[in-house]
Structure formats: C-alpha cells, structure tokens
C-alpha positions in Angstrom: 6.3 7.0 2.2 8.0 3.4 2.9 9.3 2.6 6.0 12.5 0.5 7.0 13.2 -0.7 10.3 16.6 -2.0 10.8 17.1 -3.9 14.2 20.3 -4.5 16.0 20.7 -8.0 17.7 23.0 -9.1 20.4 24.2 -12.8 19.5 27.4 -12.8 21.3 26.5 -12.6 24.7 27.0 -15.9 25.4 30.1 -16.4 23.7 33.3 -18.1 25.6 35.6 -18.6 22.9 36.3 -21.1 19.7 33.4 -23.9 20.6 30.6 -21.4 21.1 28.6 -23.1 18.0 26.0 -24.7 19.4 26.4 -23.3 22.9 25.1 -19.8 21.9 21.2 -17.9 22.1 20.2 -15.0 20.8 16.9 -15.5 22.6 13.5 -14.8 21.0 12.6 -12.1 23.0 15.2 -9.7 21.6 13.6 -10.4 17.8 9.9 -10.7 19.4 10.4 -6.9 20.8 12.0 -5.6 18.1 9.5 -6.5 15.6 6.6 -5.4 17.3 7.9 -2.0 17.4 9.0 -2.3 14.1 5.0 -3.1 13.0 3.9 0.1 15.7 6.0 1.9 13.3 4.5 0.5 10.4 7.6 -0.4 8.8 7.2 -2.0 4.7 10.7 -3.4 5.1 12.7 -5.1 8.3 15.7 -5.8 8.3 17.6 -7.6 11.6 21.7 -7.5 11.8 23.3 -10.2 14.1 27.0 -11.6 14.2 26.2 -15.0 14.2 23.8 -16.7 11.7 21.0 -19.1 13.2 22.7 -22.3 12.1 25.5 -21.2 15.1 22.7 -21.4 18.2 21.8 -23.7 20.3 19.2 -26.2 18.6 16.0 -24.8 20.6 16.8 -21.0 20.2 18.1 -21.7 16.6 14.5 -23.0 15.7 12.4 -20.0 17.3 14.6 -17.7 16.1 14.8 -18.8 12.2 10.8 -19.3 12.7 10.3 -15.1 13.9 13.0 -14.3 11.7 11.3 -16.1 8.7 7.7 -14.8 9.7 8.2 -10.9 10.0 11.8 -9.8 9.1 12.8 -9.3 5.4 16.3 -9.8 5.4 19.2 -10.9 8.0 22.2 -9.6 7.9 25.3 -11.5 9.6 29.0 -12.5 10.1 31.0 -14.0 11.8 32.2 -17.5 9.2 34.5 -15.2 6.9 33.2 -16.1 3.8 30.5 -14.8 1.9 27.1 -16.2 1.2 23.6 -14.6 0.3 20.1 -17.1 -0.3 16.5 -17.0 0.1 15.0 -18.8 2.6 11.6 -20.1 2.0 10.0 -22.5 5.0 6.1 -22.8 6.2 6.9 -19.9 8.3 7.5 -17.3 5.4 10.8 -16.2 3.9 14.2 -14.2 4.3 17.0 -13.0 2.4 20.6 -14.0 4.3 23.3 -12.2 3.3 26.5 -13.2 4.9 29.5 -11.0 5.2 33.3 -11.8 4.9 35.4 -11.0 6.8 37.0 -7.7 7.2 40.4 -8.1 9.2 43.6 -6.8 8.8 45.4 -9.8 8.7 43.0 -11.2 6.2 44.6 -9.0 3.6 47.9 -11.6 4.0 45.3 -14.9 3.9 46.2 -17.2 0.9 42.6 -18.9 0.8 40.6 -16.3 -1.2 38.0 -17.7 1.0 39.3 -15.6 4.0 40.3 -12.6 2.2 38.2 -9.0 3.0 35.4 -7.9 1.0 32.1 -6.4 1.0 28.7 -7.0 -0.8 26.2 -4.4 -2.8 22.9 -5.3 -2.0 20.3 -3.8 -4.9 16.9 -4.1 -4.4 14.4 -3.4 -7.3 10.6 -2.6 -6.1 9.9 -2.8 -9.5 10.9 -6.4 -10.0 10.8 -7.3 -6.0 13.9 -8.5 -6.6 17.6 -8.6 -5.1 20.8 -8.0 -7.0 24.3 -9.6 -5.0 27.1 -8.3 -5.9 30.5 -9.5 -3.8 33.6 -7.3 -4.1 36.8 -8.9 -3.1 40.2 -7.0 -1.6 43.6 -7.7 -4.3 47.1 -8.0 -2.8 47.5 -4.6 -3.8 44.6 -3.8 -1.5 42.3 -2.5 -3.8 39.2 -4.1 -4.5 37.5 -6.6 -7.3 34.3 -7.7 -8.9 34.1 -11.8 -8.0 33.8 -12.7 -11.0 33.1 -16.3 -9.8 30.4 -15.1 -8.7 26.6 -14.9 -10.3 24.4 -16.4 -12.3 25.3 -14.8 -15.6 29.3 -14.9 -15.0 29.1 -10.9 -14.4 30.1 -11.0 -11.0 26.4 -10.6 -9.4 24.0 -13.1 -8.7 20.2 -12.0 -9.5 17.8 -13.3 -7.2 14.3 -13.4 -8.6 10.9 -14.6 -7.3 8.0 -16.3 -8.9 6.0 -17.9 -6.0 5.7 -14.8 -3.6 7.3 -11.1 -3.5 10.5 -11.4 -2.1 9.6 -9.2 0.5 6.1 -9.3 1.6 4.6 -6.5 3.8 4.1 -7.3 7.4 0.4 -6.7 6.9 0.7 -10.0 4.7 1.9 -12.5 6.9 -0.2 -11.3 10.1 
C-alpha cells in the first residue's frame, strides 16, 4: 500500500494587496510540521498546495522554503500568476515537480491574451516509468475546453517529463 500525503499551505497571510511579491512568508514552520507528519505517516508521495509559488516570498523565507520543499516534498502545487507552467526542479537540496495553475475566473473567459484565459492541467504519473505526463486544457470562447496544442514536446498537446539522473520522485526514506 502507497501512501500520499497532500499538505495544505497558507501563503496569503501576509498579503496587502498588488505589491505583496517580495513582501510575503509562508514561513518554514508550516512545511517543517507538515512533513514530519507526513513521514509519521509514512507517506511514498508528498505533495504541498500553496497560492503563491516561492519566487513571490520574501528573499529569506523564499530560500528555506524552496530548500524543505526541494528536500522532502514531491511535487508543489500553486497559483496565483494566471498562466500556466509545470518544471522539474533539481538543486543540491533534492528535487520537485511545479506545476502552476491558470487562472480560473470568470472574467477570464472575456481576456484576449490566451495567456489569461481559464484552464486546467492533467497531471499523469507513471510508476512504471517514474515519470510525469502535462497536459494543459484551455477554455474556447464558446466556453468549452481545448487540448493546447502549443503545448508539449511532441506537438500533441502534453509535455512528457522524463528522468535519467534520479527517480522523479524519490522516497522520503531516500533523502533522510
């Protein structure tokens, strides 16, 4: 039996309006907590979910929170820039899936830069292959949804991230 643990981060507490990047914490001890009850639980997978990714904090809590985040979470979910993005990260610390999400407003429906426009993203992991399939969906003026098809490494819409240094995700047990 595999475990996941999925943890749910505040980032927004500090928020005061349009010039919060940079001015923002999520704080360690929020990710430090979580994932030592994560391990108790002896979770294969962990997963965190924030709004705001890393690159928003303030410069000392953006560099203890990518170094945890790195060292004993799998993947990070977050929001918050309307547009999409999904990488692997790979530092001295370890290594994490991001996967961005686009917006999803109302008023984004009636956005001319496609940029802006609502969508959502299948995630596909493979155990077989350790790998992660992205595949972004975008919304249509008729409101119905699309494959991005500028998307992906094979022009089919879904970009197919593969490892060959390390398993993309590595077993807690691995990096303690």
């Amino acid at each position: 039996k595999e475990i996941v643990g999925i943890v749910l981060l505040i980032s927004s507490w500090m928020c005061t309006g349009d010039d919060d990047r940079n001015h923002i914490a999520l704080g360690d001890a929020q990710l430090t907590q979580s994932w030592l009850e994560l391990k108790k639980k002896d979770c294969k997978y962990m997963f965190a979910v924030a709004h705001h990714h890393p690159n928003f904090l303030i410069d000392y809590d953006a560099y203890l929170v990518d170094k945890i985040l790195n060292e004993h979470f799998d993947v990070y979910f977050c929001g918050h820039t309307h547009g999409h993005d999904s990488r692997f990260e790979e530092t001295q610390n370890g290594s994490i899936f991001h996967s961005i999400a686009a917006g999803t407003l109302y008023n984004n429906l009636h956005e001319e830069n496609t940029q802006y426009r609502n969508s959502f993203t299948l995630l596909e992991y493979n155990k077989d292959e350790d790998a992660m399939d992205v595949t972004p969906y975008f919304q249509k003026d008729d409101e119905s949804f699309g494959l991005d098809l500028n998307y992906g490494n094979n022009g089919d819409g879904t970009w197919y991230f593969r490892r060959e240094k390390k398993n993309v995700f590595q077993t807690l047990d691995c990096w303690i």
